[in-house]
TORKE-777464 format. One record per residue (C-alpha): residue number from 1; y, x, z. Coordinates in pm, whole numbers. Last residue first. Layout:
TORKE-777464
(NUM (Y X Z))
...
//
This chain:
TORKE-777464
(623 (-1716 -2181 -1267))
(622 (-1381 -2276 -1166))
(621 (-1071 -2167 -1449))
(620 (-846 -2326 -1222))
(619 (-820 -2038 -968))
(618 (-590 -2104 -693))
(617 (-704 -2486 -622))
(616 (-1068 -2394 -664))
(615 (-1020 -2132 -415))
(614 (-850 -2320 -106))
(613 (-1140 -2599 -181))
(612 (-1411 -2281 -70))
(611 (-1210 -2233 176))
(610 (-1220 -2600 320))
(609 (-1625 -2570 245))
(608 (-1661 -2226 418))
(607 (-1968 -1999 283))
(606 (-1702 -1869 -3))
(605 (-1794 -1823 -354))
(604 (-1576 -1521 -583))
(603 (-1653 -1462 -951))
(602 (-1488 -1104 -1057))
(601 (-1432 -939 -1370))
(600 (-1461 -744 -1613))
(599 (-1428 -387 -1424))
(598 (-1511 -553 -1111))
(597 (-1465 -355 -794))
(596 (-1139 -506 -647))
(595 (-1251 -778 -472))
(594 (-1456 -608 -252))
(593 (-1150 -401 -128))
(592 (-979 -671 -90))
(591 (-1215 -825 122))
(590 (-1211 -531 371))
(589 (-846 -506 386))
(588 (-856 -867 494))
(587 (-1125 -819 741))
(586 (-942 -470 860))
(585 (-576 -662 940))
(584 (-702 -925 1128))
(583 (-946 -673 1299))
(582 (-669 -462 1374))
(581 (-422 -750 1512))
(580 (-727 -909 1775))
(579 (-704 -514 1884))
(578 (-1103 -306 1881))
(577 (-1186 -212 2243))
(576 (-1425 -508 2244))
(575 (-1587 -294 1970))
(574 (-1572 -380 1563))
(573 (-1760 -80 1408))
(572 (-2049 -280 1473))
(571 (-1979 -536 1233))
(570 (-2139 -872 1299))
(569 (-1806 -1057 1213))
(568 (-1791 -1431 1330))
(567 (-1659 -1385 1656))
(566 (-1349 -1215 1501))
(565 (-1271 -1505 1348))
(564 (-1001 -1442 1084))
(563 (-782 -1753 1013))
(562 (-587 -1763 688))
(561 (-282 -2020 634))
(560 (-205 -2350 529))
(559 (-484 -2602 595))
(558 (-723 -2337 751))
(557 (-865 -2147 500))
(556 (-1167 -1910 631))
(555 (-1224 -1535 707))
(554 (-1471 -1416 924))
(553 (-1736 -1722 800))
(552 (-1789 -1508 472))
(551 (-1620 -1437 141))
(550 (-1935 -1388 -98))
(549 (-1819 -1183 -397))
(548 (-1954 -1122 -689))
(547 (-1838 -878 -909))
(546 (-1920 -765 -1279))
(545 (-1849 -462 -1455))
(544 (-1909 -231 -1198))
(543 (-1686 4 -944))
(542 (-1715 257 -676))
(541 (-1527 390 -388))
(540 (-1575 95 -167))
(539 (-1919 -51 -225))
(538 (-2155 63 29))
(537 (-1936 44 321))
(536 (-1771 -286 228))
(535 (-2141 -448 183))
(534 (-2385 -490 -86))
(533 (-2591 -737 -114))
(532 (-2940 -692 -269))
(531 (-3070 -881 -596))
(530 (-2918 -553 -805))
(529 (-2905 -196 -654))
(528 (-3190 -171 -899))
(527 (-2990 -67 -1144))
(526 (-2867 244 -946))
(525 (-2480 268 -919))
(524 (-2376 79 -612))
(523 (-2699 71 -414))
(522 (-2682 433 -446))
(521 (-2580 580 -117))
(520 (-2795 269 71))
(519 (-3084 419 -108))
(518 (-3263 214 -371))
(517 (-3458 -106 -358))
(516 (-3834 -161 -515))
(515 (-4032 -156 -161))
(514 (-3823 161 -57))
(513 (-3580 416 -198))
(512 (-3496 670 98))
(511 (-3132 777 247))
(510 (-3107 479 488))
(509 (-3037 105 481))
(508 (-3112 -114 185))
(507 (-2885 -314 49))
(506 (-2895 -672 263))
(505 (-3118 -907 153))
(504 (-3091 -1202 50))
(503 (-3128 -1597 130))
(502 (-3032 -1914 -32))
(501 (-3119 -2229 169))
(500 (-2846 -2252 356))
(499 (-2639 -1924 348))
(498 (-2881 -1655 450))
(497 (-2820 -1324 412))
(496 (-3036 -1145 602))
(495 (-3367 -1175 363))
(494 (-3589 -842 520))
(493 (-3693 -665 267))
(492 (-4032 -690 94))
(491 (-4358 -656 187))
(490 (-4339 -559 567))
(489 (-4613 -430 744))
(488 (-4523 9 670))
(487 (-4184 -117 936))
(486 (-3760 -157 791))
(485 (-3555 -52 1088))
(484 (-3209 -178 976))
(483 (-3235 -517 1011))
(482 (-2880 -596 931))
(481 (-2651 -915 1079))
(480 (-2503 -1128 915))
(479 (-2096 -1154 904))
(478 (-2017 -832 731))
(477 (-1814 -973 425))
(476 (-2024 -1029 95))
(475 (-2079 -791 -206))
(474 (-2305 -891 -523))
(473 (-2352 -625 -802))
(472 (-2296 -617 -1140))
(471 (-2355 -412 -1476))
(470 (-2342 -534 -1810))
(469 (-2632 -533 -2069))
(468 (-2613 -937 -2177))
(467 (-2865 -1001 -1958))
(466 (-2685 -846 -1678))
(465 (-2378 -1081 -1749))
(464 (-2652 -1359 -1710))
(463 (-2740 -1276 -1369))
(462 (-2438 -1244 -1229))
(461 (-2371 -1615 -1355))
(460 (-2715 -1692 -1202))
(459 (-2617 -1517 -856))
(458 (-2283 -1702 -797))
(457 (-2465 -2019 -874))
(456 (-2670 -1936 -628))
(455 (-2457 -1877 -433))
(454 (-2278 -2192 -431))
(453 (-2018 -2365 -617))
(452 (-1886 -2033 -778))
(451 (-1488 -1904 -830))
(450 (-1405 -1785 -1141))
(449 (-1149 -1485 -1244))
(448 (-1161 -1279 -1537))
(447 (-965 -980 -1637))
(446 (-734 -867 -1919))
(445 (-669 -1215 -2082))
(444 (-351 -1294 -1853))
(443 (-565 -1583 -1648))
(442 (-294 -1777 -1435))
(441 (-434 -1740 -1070))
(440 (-239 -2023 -870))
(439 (-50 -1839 -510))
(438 (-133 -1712 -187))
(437 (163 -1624 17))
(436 (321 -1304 12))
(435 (422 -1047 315))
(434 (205 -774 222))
(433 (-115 -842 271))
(432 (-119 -1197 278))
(431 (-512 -1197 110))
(430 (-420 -1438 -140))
(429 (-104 -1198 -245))
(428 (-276 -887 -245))
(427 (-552 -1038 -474))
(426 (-295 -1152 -678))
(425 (-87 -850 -717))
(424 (-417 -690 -843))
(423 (-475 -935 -1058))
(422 (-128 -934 -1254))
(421 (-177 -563 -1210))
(420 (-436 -657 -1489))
(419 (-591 -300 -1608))
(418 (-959 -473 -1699))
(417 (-995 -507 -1338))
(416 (-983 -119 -1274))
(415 (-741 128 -1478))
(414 (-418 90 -1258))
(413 (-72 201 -1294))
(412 (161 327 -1011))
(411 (71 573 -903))
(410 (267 766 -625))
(409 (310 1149 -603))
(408 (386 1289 -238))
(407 (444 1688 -216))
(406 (395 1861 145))
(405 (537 2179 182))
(404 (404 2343 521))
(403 (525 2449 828))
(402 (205 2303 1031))
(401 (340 2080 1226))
(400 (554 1972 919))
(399 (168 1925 685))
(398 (45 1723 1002))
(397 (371 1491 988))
(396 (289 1424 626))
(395 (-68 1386 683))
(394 (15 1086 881))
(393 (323 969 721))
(392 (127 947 420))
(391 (-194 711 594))
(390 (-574 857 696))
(389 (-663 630 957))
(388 (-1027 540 1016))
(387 (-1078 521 1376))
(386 (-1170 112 1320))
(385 (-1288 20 983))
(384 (-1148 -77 702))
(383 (-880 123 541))
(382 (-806 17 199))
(381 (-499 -73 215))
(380 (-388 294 284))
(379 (-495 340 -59))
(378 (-567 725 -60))
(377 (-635 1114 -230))
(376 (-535 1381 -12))
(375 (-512 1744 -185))
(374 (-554 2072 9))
(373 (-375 2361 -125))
(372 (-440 2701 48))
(371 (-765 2529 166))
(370 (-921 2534 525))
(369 (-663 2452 728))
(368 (-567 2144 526))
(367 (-861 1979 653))
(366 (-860 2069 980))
(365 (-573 1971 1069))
(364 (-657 1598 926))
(363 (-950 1632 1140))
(362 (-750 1637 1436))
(361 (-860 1887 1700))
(360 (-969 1750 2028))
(359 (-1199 2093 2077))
(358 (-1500 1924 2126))
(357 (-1630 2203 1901))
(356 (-1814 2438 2220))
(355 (-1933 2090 2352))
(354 (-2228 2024 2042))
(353 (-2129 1764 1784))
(352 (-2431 1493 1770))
(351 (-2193 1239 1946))
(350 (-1908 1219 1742))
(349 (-1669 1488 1647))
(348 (-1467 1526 1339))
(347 (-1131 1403 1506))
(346 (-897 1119 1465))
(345 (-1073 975 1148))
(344 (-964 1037 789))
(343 (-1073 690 582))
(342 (-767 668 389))
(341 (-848 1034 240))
(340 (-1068 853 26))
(339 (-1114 1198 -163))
(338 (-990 1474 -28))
(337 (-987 1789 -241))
(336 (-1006 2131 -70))
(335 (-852 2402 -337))
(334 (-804 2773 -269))
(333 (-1085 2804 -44))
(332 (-1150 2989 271))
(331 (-754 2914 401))
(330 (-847 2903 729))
(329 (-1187 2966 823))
(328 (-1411 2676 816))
(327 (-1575 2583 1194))
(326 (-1462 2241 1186))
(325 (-1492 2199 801))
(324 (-1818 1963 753))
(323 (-1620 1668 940))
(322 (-1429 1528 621))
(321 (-1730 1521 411))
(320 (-1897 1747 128))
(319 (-1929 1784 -252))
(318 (-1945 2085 -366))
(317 (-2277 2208 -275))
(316 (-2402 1954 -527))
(315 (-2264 2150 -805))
(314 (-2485 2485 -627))
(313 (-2773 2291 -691))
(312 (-2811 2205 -1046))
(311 (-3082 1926 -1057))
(310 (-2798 1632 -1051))
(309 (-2529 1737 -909))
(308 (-2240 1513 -1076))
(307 (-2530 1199 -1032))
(306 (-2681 1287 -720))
(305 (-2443 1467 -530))
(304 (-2187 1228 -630))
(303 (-2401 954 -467))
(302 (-2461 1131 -173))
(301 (-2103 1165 -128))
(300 (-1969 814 -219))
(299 (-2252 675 -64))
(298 (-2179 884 297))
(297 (-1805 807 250))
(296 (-1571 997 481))
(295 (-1493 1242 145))
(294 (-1474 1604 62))
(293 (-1464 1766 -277))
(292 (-1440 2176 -255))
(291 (-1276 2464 -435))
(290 (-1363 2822 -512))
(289 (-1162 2932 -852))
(288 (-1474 2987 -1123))
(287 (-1256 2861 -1393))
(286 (-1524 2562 -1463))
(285 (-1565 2476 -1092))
(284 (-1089 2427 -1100))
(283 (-1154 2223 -1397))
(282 (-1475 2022 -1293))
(281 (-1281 1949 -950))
(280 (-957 1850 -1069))
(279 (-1096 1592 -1335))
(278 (-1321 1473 -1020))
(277 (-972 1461 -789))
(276 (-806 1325 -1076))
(275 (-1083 997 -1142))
(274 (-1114 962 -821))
(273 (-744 894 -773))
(272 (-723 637 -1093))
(271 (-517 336 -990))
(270 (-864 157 -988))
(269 (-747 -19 -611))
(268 (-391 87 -545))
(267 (-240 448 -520))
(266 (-128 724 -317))
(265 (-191 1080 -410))
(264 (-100 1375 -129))
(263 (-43 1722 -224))
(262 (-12 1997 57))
(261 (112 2356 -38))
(260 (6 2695 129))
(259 (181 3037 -35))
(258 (-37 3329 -113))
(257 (215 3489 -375))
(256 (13 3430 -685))
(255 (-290 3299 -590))
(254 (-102 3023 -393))
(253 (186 2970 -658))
(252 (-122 2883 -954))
(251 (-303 2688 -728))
(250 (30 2477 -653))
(249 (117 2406 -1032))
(248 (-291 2319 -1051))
(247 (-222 2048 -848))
(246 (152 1909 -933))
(245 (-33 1943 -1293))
(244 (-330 1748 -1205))
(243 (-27 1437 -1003))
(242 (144 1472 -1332))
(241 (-146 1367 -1528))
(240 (-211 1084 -1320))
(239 (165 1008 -1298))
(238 (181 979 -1685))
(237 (-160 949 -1843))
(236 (-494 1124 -1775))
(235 (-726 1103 -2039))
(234 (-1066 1102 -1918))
(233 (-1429 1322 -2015))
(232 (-1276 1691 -1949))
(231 (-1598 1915 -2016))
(230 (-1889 2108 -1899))
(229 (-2008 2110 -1571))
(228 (-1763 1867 -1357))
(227 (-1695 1635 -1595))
(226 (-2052 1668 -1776))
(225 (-2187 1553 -1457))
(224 (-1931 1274 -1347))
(223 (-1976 1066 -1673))
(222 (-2173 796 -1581))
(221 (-2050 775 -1253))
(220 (-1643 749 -1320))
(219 (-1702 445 -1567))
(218 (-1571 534 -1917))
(217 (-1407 274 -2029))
(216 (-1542 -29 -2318))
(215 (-1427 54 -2684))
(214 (-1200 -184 -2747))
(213 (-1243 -341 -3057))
(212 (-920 -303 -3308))
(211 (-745 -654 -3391))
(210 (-393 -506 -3264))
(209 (-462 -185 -3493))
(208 (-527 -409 -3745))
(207 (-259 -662 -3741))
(206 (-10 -406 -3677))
(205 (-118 -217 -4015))
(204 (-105 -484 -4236))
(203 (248 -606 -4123))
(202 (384 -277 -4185))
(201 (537 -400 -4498))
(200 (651 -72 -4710))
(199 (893 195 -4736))
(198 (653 405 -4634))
(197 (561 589 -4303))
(196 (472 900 -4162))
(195 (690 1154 -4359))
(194 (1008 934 -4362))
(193 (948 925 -3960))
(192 (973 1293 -3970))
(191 (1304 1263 -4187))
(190 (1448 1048 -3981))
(189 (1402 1273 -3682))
(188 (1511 1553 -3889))
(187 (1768 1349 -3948))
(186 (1847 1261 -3581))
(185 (1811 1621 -3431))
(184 (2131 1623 -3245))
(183 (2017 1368 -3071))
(182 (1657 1495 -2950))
(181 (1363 1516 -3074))
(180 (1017 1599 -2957))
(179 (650 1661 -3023))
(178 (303 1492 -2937))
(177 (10 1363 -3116))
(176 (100 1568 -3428))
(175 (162 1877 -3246))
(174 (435 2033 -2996))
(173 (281 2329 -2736))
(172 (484 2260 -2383))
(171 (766 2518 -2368))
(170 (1025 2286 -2546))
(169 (1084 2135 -2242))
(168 (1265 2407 -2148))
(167 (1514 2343 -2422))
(166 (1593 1980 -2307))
(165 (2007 2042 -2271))
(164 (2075 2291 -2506))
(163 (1897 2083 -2758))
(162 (2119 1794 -2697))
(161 (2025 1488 -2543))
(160 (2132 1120 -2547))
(159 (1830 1003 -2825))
(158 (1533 1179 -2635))
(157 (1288 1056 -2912))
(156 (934 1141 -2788))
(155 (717 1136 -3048))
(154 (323 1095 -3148))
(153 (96 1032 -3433))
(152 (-158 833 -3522))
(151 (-367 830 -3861))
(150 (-543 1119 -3827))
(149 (-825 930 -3575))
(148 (-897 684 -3810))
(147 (-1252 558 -3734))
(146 (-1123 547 -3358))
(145 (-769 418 -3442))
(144 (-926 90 -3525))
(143 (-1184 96 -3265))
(142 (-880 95 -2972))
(141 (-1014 333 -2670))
(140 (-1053 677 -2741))
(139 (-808 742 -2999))
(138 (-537 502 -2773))
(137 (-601 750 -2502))
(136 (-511 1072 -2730))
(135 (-218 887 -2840))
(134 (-85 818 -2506))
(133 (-180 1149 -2368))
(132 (5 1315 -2642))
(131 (295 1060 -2565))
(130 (311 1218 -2220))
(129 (269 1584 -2297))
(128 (610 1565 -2504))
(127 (736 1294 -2255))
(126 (732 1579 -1994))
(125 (564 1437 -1662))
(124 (825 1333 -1408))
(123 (964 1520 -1122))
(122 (1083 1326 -803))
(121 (1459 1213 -710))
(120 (1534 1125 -1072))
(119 (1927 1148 -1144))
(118 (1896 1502 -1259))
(117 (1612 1487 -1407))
(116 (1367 1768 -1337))
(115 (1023 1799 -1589))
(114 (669 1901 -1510))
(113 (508 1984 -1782))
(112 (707 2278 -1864))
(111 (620 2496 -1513))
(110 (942 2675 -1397))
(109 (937 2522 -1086))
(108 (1022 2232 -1258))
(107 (1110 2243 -1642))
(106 (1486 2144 -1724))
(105 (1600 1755 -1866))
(104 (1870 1697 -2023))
(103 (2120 1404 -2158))
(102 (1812 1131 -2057))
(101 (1801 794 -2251))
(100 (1459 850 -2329))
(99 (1207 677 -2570))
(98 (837 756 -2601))
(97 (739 667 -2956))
(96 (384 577 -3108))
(95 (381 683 -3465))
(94 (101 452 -3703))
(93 (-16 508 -4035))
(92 (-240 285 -4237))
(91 (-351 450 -4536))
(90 (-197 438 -4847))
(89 (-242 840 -4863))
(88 (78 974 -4918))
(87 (338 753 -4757))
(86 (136 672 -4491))
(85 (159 253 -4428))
(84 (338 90 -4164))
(83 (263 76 -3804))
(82 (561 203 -3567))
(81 (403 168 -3183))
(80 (734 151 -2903))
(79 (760 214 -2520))
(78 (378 266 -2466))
(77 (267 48 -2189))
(76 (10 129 -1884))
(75 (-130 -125 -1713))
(74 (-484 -44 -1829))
(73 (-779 -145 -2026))
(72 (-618 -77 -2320))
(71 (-301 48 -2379))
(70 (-54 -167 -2358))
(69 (225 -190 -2608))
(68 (600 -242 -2464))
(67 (761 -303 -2868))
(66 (551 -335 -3163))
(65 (779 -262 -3445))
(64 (658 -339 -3804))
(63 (780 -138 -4068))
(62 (967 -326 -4309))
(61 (1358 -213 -4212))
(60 (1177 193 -4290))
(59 (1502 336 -4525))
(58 (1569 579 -4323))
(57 (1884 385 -4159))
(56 (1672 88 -4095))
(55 (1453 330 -3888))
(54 (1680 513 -3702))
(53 (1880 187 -3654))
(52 (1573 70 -3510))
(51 (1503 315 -3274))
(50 (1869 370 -3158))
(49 (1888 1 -3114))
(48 (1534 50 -2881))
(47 (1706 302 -2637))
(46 (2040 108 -2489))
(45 (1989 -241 -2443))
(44 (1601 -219 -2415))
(43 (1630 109 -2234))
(42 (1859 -85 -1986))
(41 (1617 -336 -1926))
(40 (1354 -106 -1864))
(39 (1575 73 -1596))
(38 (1690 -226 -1396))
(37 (1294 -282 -1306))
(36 (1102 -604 -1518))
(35 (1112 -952 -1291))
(34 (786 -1018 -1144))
(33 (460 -1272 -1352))
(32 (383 -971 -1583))
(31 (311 -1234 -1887))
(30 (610 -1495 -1820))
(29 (848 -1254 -1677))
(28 (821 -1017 -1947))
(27 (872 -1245 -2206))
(26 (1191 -1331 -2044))
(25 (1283 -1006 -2018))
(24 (1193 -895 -2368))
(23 (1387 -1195 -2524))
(22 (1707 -1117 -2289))
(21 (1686 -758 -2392))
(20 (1697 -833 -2734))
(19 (1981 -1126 -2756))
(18 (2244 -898 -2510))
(17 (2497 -863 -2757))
(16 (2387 -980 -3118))
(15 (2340 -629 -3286))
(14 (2012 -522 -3134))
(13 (1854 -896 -3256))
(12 (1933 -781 -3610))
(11 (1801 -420 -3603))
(10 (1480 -627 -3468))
(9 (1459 -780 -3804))
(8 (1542 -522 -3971))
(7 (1238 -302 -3784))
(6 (964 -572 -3870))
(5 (869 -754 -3510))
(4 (691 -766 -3249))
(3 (703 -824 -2902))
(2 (625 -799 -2546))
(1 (275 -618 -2599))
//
């Protein structure tokens, strides 16, 4: 939250030019660490005086005003929460707003939930449908709404617009979580807020809905079966949801007047893409329309077949890889979902293909051959081995070889690392992925950060999370090497690992549990999974609530910049034909996407004693 304050109050701020929206940017700065976009700061000039005028005007100057709310466990922020008391019952009472300085608005494609501005270059979600999701998320996450569920309601107040001008948005079902008004409505928007709230301190209320316990997420693999069989288990906000309904827009246009549409979703680390492409897949299994889930990840498969799949065989039959579809026929399913699409290779043949399907073909062809809309889910950071290179511009140009529409929705929030872009930017920054320099961790209470001494030190503070019943799992770069033939002598796995006189195995390798470990495919998920390490191939795609990370010999400080030694990688993916630049670039992609797993957070030890110095200078809250 960027402030709060009682509604007079605020009314007061609104009327000395400027005062508000310098407050809010500065207080931006300081807990989002980047300057706020052009348009927040104009919706703080422009949209939160009509709020509070609104309310001083209906008599409401004592309800508290908690302005840029996040939602739990994410990045996302709800424009305005109103807590006061319910003029009826006594009860707390809280109405989350959605503000909008838009004149109008008109459905896209004549589907309601997705909404045209005219000075937006890309369809939005319709803030009816997107305060809904607000409330509904803030229901399932904040304990104080949670034993109150009636108490919080939902509106989008489009303050610029006419009637005439929104009407098709008006489409989309209005309830209690979500409904509309627009200018000309302003006393029956005053009225509405009249119903809600007393004329009464709201001080009460804010405290305790910003006390509330929050409820811990819903981690993808623990819920995947009933997503799939039964039930929707997330709430999918803003681009999320709008990236479903882009979806399900398109399968609705193919059956109707067999037309072929491409959707691509790009996104960071925990942004949410598996998260659509499973809520996509139960939906689309439920209606009985024939769709697949495809990824390049042999854990991420087997491990969906597993949990989603488990003992109901034709729900594991719908979950493939990117090289089952060379002999598909076109357009065989309505829906192909691609999953990880960052790891797309050149072509789906390796050495076990027989000659009649060494055709050359790219697999990216193939792919959105065999759907009428086929959906590519990817973090082009994320790419970390050679031949993988599933990127925008790549499927983009295969969707205009093809003749074929191909939509792009970007997200933009993120649900992993306790929903800290702070830590997300920082990770991208240490790593100098994108032009930044490395720079001092300042904790911002939604994730933690430590760096260990040693590993075993790393492994004790894992160790202790676990005994208080959370999850985690230690990951290291690929700089040991991995007996992979494990013989009926041995008693335990072989240690690997070895950083002086600590030593551990690798995860297991293979698709069969043995001597106490489990499957490479489930190293990630299974309990057991912990005491091994776990490497980039086993651990991208998933998450856990603790991380520990063991930054290796391939990448080391050296006095102001990174140095990646090729030498010291033992990944066989990495050829003499493999570029000095794309191993640079694929060792730092590949410890980013380590250090991206933990839900909690993340407690990083280096093997290099300069790097390891690096560390403690950038994190100062040093285990």
């Amino acid at each position: 939250m960027l402030f709060r304050e009682s509604a007079a109050s605020l009314a007061n701020r609104t009327h000395l030019e400027g005062q508000l929206a310098e407050l809010l940017t500065e207080n931006f700065l300081h807990k989002h660490r980047h300057w706020p976009q052009s348009s927040e700061v104009r919706s703080w000039e422009r949209s939160v005086p009509a709020l509070t005028n609104a309310l001083v005007e209906a008599g409401l100057g004592e309800v508290e005003v908690l302005l840029e709310y996040g939602l739990p466990l994410t990045s996302k922020r709800a424009d305005a929460i109103l807590a006061g008391v319910h003029p009826s019952t006594g009860e707390p009472s809280y109405v989350v707003v959605e503000l909008k300085q838009w004149s109008e608005a008109h459905p896209e494609d004549d589907d309601p939930l997705r909404c045209h501005i005219p000075a937006y270059p890309e369809p939005v979600l319709n803030p009816i449908e997107q305060v809904r999701g607000y409330c509904d998320y803030l229901v399932s996450f904040n304990g104080a709404l949670e034993r109150l569920p009636e108490s919080i309601v939902g509106v989008a107040y489009l303050h610029n617009a006419t009637e005439s001008g929104v009407a098709g948005l008006r489409a989309v079902t209005e309830d209690d979580r979500g409904r509309m008004f627009t200018g000309e409505q302003r006393g029956a928007f005053l009225g509405y807020l009249r119903s809600r709230l007393a004329a009464k301190p709201g001080a009460e209320a804010a405290d305790a809905l910003m006390q509330g316990k929050v409820r811990p997420s819903k981690q993808l693999m623990t819920v995947a079966a009933e997503e799939v069989r039964s039930r929707e288990q997330f709430v999918l906000l803003d681009e999320q949801r709008l990236a479903y309904e882009t979806v399900m827009a398109a399968v609705r246009r193919a059956r109707r007047s067999n037309h072929k549409q491409a959707v691509v979703v790009t996104g960071g680390p925990g942004s949410g893409k598996s998260v659509i492409a499973l809520s996509l897949l139960g939906d689309l299994y439920r209606r009985g329309i024939p769709a697949l889930h495809a990824t390049g990840s042999q854990s991420f498969t087997k491990t969906m077949r597993k949990v989603a799949g488990a003992r109901k065989p034709e729900v594991q039959k719908l979950f493939r890889y990117f090289n089952s579809f060379m002999e598909a026929e076109p357009n065989d399913l309505e829906v192909l979902i691609c999953d990880e699409a960052h790891r797309l290779r050149k072509t789906s043949a390796n050495r076990y293909t027989r000659a009649a399907l060494r055709t050359g073909r790219a697999q990216v062809a193939e792919l959105m051959d065999a759907a009428r809309v086929p959906v590519f889910l990817l973090d082009q950071h994320q790419v970390v081995r050679p031949g993988e290179m599933g990127t925008v511009e790549q499927i983009q140009d295969a969707a205009a070889a093809q003749g074929l529409e191909c939509t792009v929705i970007e997200l933009d929030s993120q649900f992993r690392c306790g929903g800290s872009d702070a830590y997300l930017d920082w990770v991208t920054s240490l790593l100098e992925l994108e032009g930044s320099v490395p720079g001092v961790w300042e904790p911002d209470g939604k994730v933690q950060l430590l760096t260990a001494g040693s590993p075993q030190e790393l492994e004790d503070f894992l160790a202790s999370r676990r005994a208080e019943s959370y999850g985690a799992r230690m990951s290291a770069g690929y700089c040991w090497r991995w007996t992979t033939k494990i013989t009926p002598n041995m008693s335990a796995l072989p240690a690997d690992v070895v950083v002086g006189d600590w030593a551990r195995p690798w995860n297991l390798y293979g698709d069969r549990a043995l001597l106490g470990a489990p499957p490479a495919s489930l190293w990630a998920t299974d309990p057991a999974g912990f005491g091994q390490v776990g490497c980039v191939y086993t651990a991208q795609g998933f998450e856990y609530d603790w991380s520990g990370v063991i930054m290796g010999p391939d990448l080391v400080w050296r006095t102001d910049r990174w140095v990646v030694d090729r030498t010291a990688s033992k990944d066989p993916a990495f050829t003499k034909a493999t570029p000095d630049e794309e191993v640079d670039r694929l060792v730092r992609n590949t410890y980013k996407v380590l250090l991206t797993r933990g839900m909690i957070g993340t407690i990083i030890y280096s093997t290099d004693a300069e790097t390891r110095e690096k560390l403690r200078s950038l994190i100062p809250s040093a285990f």
